[in-house]
N, CA, C and O atoms as a CHARMM CRD file, in Angstrom:
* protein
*
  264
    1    1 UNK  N     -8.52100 -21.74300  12.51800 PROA 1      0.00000
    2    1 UNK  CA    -8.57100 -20.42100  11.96800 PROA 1      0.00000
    3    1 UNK  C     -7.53000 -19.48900  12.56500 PROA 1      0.00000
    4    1 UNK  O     -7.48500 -18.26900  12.40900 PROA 1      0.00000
    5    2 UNK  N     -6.72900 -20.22000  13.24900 PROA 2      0.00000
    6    2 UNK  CA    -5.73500 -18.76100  13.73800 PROA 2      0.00000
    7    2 UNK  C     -4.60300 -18.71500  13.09500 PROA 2      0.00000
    8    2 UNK  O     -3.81300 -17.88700  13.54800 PROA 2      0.00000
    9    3 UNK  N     -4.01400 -19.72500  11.58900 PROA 3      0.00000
   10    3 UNK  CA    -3.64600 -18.74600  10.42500 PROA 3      0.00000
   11    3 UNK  C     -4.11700 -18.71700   9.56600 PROA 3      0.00000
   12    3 UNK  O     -5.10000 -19.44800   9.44800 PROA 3      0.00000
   13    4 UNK  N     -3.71000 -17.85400   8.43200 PROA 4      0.00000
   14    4 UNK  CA    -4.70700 -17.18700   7.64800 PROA 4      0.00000
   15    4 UNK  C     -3.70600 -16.86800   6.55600 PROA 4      0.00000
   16    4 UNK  O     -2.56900 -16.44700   6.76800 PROA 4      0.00000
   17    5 UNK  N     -4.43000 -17.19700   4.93700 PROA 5      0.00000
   18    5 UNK  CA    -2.60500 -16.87000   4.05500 PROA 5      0.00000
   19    5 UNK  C     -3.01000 -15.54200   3.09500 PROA 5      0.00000
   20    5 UNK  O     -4.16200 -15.24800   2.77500 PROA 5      0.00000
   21    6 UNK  N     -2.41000 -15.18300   2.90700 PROA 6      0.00000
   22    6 UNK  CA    -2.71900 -13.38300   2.65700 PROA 6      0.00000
   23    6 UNK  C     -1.74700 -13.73800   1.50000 PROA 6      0.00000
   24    6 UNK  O     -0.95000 -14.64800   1.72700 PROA 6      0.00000
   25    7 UNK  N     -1.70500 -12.97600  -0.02500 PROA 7      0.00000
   26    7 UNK  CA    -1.12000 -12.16100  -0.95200 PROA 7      0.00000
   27    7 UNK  C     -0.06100 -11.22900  -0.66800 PROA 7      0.00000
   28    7 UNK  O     -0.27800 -10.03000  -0.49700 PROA 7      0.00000
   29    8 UNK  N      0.94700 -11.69400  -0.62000 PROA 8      0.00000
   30    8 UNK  CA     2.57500 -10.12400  -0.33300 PROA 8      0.00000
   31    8 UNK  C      2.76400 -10.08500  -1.64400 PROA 8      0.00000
   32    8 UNK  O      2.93900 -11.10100  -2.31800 PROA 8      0.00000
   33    9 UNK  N      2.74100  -8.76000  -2.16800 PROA 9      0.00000
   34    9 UNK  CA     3.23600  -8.20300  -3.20900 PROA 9      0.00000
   35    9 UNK  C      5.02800  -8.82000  -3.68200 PROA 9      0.00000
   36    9 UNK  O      5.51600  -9.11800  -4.77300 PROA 9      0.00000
   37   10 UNK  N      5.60900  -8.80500  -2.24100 PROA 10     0.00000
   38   10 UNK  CA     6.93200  -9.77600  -3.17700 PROA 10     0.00000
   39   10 UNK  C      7.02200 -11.03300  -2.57600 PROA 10     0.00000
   40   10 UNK  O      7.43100 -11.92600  -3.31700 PROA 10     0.00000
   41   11 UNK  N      6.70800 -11.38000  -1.25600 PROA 11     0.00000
   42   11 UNK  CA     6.79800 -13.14100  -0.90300 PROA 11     0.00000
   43   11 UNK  C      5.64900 -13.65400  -1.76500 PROA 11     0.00000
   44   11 UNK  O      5.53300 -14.84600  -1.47900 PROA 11     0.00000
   45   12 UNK  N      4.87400 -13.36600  -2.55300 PROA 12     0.00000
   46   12 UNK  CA     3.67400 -14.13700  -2.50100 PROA 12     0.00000
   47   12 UNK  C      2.60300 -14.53300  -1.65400 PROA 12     0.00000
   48   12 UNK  O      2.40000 -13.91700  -0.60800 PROA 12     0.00000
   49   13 UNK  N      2.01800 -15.33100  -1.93700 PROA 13     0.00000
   50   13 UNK  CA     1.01600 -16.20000  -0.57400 PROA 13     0.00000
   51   13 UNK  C      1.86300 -16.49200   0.75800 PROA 13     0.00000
   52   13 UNK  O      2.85600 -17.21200   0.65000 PROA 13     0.00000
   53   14 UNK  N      1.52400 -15.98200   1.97000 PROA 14     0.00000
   54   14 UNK  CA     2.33500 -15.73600   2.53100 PROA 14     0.00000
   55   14 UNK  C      1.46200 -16.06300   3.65800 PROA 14     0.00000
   56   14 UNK  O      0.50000 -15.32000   3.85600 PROA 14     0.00000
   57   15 UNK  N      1.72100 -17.39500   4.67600 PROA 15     0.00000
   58   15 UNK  CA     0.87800 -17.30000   5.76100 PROA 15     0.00000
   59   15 UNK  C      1.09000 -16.79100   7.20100 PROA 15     0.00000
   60   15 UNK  O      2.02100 -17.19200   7.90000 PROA 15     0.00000
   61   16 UNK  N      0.15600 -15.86700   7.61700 PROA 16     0.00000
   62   16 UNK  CA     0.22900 -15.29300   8.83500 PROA 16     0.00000
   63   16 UNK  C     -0.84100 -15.94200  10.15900 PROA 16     0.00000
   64   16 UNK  O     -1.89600 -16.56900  10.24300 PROA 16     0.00000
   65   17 UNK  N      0.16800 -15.35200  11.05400 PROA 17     0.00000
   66   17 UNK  CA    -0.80400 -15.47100  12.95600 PROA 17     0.00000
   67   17 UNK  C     -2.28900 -14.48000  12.28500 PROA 17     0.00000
   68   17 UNK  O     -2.03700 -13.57400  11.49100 PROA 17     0.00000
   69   18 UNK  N     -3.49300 -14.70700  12.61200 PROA 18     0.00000
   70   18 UNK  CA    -4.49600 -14.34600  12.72800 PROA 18     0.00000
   71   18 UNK  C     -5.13000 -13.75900  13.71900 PROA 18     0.00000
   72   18 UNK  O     -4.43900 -13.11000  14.50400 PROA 18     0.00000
   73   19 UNK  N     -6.11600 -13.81000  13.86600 PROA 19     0.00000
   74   19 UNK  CA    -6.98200 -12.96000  14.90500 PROA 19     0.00000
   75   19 UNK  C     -7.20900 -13.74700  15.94700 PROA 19     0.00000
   76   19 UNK  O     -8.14200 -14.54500  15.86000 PROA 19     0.00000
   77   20 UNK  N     -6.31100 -13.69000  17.30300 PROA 20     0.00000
   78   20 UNK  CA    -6.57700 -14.70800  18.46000 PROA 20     0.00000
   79   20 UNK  C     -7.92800 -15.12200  18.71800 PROA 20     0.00000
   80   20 UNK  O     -8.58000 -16.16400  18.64100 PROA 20     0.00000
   81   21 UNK  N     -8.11400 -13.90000  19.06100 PROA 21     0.00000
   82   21 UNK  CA   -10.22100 -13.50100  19.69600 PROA 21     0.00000
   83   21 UNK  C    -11.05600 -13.41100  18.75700 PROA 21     0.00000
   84   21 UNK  O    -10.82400 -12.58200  17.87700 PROA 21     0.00000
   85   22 UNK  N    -12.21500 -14.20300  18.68100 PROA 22     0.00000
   86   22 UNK  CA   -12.88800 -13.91000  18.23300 PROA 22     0.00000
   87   22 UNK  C    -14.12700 -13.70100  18.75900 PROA 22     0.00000
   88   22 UNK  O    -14.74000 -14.56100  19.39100 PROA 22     0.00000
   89   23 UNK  N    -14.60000 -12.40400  18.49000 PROA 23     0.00000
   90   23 UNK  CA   -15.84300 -11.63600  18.99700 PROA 23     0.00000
   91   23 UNK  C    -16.66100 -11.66600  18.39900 PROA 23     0.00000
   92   23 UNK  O    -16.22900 -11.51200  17.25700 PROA 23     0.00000
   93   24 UNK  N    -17.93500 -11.79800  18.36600 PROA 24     0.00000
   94   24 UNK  CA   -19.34900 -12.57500  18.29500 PROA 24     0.00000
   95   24 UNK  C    -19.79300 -10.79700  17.79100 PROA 24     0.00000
   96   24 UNK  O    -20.69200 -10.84800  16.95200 PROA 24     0.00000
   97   25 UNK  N    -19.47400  -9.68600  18.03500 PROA 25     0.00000
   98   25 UNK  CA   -19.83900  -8.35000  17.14100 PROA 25     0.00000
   99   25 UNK  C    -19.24500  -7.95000  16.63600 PROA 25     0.00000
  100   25 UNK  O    -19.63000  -7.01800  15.93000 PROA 25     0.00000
  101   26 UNK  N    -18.05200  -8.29800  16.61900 PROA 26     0.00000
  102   26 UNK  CA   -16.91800  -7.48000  15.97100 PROA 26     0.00000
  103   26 UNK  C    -15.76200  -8.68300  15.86600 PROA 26     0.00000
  104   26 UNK  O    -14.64100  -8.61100  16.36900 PROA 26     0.00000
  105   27 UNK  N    -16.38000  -9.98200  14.97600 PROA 27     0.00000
  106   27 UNK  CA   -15.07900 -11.00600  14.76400 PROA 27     0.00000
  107   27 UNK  C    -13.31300 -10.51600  14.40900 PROA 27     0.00000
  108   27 UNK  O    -12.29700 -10.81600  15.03500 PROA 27     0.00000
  109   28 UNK  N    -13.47700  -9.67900  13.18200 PROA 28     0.00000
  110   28 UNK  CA   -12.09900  -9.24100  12.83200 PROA 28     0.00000
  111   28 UNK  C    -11.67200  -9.64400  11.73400 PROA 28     0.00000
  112   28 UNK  O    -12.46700 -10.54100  11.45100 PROA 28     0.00000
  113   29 UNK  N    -11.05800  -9.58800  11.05600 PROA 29     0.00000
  114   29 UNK  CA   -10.08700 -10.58600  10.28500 PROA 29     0.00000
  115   29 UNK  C     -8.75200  -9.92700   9.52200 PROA 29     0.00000
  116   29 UNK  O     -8.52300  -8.73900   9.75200 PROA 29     0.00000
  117   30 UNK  N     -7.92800 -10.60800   8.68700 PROA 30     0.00000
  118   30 UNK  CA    -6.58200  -9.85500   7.94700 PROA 30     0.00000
  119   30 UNK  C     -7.24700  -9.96300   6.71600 PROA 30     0.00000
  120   30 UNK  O     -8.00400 -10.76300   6.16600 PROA 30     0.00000
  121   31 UNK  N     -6.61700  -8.70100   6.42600 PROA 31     0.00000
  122   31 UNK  CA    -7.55600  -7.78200   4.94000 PROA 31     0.00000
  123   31 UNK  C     -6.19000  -8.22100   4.09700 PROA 31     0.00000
  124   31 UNK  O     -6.17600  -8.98900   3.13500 PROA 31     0.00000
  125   32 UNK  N     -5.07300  -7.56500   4.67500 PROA 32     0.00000
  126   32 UNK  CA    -3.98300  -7.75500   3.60300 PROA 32     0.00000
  127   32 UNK  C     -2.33900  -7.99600   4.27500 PROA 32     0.00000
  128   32 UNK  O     -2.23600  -8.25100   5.47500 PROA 32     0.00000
  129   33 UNK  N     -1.30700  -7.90900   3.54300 PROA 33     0.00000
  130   33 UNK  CA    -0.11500  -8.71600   3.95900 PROA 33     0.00000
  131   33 UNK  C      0.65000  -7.40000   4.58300 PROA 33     0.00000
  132   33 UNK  O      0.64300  -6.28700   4.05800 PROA 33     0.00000
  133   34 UNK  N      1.29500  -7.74300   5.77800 PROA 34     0.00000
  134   34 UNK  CA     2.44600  -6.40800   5.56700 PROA 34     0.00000
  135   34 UNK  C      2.64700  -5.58500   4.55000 PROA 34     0.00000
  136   34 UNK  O      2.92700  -5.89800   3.39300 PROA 34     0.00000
  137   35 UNK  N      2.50000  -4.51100   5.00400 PROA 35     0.00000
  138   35 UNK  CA     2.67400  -3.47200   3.52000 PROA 35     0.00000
  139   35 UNK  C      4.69600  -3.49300   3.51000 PROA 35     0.00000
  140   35 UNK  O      5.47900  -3.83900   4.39400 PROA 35     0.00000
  141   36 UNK  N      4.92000  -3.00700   2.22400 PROA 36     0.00000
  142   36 UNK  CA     6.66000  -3.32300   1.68300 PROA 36     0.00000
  143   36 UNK  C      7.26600  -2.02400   2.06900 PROA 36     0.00000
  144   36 UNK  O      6.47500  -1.15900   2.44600 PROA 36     0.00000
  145   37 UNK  N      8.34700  -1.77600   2.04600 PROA 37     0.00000
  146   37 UNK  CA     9.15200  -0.53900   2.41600 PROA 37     0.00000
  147   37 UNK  C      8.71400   0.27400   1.73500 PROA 37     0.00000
  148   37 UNK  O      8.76100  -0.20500   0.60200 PROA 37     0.00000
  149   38 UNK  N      8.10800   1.68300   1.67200 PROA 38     0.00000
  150   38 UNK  CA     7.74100   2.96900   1.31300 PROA 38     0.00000
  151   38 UNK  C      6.29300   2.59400   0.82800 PROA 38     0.00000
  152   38 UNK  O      5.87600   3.46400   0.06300 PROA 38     0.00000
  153   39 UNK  N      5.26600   1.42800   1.06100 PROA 39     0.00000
  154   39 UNK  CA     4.28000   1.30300   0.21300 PROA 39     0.00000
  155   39 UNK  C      3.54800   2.69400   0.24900 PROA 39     0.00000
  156   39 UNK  O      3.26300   3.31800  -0.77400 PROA 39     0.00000
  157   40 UNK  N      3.21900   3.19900   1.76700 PROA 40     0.00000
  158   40 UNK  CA     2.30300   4.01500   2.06000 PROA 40     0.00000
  159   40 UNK  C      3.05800   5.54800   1.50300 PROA 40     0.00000
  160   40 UNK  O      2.23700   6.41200   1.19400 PROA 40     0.00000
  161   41 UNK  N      4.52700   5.92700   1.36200 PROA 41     0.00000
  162   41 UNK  CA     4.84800   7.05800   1.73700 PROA 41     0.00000
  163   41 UNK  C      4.31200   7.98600   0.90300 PROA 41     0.00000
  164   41 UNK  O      4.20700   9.12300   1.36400 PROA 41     0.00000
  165   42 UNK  N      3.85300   7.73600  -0.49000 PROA 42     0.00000
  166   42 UNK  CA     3.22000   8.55000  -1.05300 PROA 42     0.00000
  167   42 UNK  C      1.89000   9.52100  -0.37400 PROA 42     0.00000
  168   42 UNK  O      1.61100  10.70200  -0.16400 PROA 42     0.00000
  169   43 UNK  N      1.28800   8.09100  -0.19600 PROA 43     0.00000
  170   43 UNK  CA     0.28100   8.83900   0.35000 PROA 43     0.00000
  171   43 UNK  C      0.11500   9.73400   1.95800 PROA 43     0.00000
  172   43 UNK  O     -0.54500  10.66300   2.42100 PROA 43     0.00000
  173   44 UNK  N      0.95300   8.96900   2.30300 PROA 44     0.00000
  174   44 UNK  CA     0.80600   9.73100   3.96400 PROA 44     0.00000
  175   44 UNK  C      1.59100  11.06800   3.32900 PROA 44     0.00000
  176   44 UNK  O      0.93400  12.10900   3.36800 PROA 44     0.00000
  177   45 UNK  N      2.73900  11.12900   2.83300 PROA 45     0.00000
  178   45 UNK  CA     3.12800  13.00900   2.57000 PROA 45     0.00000
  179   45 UNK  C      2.19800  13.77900   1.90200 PROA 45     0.00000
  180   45 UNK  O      2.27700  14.99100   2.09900 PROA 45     0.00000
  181   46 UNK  N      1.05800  13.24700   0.92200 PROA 46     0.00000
  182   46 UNK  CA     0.62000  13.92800   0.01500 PROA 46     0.00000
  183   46 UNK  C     -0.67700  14.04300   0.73200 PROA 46     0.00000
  184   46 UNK  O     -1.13900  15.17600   0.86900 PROA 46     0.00000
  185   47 UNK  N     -1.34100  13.00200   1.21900 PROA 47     0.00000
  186   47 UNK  CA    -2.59700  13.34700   1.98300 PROA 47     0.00000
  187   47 UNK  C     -3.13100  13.70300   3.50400 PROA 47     0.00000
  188   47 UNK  O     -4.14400  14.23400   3.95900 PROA 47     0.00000
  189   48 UNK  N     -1.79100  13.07100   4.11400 PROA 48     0.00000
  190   48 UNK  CA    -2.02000  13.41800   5.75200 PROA 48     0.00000
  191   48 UNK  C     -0.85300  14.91000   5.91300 PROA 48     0.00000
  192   48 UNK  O     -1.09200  16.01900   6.39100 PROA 48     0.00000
  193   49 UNK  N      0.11300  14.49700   5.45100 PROA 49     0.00000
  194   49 UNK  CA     1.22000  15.57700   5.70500 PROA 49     0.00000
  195   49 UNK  C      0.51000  16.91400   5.31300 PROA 49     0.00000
  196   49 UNK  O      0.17600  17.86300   6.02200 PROA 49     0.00000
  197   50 UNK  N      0.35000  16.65000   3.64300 PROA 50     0.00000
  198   50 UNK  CA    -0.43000  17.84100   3.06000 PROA 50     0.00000
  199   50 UNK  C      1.22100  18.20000   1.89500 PROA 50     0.00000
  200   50 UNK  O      1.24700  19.34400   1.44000 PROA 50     0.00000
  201   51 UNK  N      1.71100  17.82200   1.73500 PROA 51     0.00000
  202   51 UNK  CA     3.22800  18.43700   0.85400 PROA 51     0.00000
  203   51 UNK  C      2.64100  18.03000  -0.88400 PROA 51     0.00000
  204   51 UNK  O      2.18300  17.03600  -1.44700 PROA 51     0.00000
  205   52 UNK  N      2.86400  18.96000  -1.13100 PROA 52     0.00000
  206   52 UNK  CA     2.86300  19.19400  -3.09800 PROA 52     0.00000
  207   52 UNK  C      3.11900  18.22500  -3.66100 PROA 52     0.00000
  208   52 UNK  O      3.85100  17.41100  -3.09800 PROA 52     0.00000
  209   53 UNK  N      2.58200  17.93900  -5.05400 PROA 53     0.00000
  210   53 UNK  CA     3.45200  17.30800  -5.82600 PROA 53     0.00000
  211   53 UNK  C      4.93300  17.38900  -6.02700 PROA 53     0.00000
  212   53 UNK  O      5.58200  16.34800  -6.12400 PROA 53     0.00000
  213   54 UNK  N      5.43400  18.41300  -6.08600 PROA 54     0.00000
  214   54 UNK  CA     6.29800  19.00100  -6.62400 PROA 54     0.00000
  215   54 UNK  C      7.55100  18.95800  -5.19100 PROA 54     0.00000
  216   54 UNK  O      8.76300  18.82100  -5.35400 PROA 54     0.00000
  217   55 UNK  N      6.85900  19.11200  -3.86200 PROA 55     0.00000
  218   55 UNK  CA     7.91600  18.68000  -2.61900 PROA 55     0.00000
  219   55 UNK  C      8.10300  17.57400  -2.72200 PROA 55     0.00000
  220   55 UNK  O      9.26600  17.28600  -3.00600 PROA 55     0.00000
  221   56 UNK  N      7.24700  16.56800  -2.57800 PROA 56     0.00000
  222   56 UNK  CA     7.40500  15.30300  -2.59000 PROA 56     0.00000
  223   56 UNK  C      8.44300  14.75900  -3.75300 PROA 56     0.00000
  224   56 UNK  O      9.11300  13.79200  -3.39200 PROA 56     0.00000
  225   57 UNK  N      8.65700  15.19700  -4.98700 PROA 57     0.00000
  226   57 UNK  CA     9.57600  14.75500  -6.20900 PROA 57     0.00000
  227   57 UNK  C     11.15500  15.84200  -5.47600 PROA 57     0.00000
  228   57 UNK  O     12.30600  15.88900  -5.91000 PROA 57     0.00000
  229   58 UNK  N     10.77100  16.28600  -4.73300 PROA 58     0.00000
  230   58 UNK  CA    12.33700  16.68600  -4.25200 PROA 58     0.00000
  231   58 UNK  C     12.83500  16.15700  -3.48700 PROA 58     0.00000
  232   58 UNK  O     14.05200  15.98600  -3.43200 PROA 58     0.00000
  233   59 UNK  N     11.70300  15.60700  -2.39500 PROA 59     0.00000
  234   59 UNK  CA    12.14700  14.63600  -1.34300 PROA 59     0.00000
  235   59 UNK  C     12.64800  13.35900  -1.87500 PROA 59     0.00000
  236   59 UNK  O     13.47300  12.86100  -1.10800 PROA 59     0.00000
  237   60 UNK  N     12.38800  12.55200  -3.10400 PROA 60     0.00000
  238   60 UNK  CA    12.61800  11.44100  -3.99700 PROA 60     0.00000
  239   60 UNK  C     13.96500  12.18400  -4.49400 PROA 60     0.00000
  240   60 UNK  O     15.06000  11.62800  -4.40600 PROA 60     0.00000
  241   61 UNK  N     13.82700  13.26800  -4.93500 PROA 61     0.00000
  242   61 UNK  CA    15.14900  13.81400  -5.81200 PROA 61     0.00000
  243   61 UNK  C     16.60400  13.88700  -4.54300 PROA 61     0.00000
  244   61 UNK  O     17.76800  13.50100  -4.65400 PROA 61     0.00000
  245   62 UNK  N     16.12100  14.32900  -3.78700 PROA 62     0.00000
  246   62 UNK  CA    17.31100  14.48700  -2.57900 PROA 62     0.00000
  247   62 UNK  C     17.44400  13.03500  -1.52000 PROA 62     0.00000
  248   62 UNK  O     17.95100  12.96200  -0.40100 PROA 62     0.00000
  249   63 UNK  N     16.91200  12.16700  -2.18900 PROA 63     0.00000
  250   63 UNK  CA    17.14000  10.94200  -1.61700 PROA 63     0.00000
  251   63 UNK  C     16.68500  10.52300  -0.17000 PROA 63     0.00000
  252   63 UNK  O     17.19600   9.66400   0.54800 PROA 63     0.00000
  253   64 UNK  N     15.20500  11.63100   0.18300 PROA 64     0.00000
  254   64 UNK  CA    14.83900  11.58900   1.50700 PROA 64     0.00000
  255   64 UNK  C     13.58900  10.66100   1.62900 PROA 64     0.00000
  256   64 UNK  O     12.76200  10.67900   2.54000 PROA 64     0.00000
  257   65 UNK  N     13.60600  10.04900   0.80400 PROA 65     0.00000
  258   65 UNK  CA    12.35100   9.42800   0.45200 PROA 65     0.00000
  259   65 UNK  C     12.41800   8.07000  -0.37000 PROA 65     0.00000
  260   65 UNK  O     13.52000   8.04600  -0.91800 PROA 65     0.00000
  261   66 UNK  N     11.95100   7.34000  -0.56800 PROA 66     0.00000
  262   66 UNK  CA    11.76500   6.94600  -1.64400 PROA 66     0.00000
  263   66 UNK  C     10.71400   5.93600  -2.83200 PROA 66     0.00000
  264   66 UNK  O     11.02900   5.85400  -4.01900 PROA 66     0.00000
């Protein structure tokens, strides 16, 4: 059990190192594959940052983002 083959949005099935330890309350496991270049950025500007719709399409527009 210490690899484990996960779904990548562009490698495909893709097998990874797993969870060394395993703990008897809290085993662990891999949910999903490396996330891809910008997967998250939407959301971290729009929900943690707090920036507009409308900043965020400027930050894409001015090439700070993408």
């Amino acid at each position: 059990g210490l690899y484990t083959s996960v779904e990548h949005p562009l490698a495909g099935a893709t097998t990874v190192y797993g969870i060394p330890w395993k703990l008897s309350d809290t085993p662990g496991n891999i949910r999903t594959a490396a996330p891809t270049l910008g997967q998250h950025t939407e959301h971290i500007l729009r929900d943690i940052v707090g920036l507009s719709e409308e900043a965020i399409a400027g930050l894409r527009q001015e090439e700070v983002v993408s």
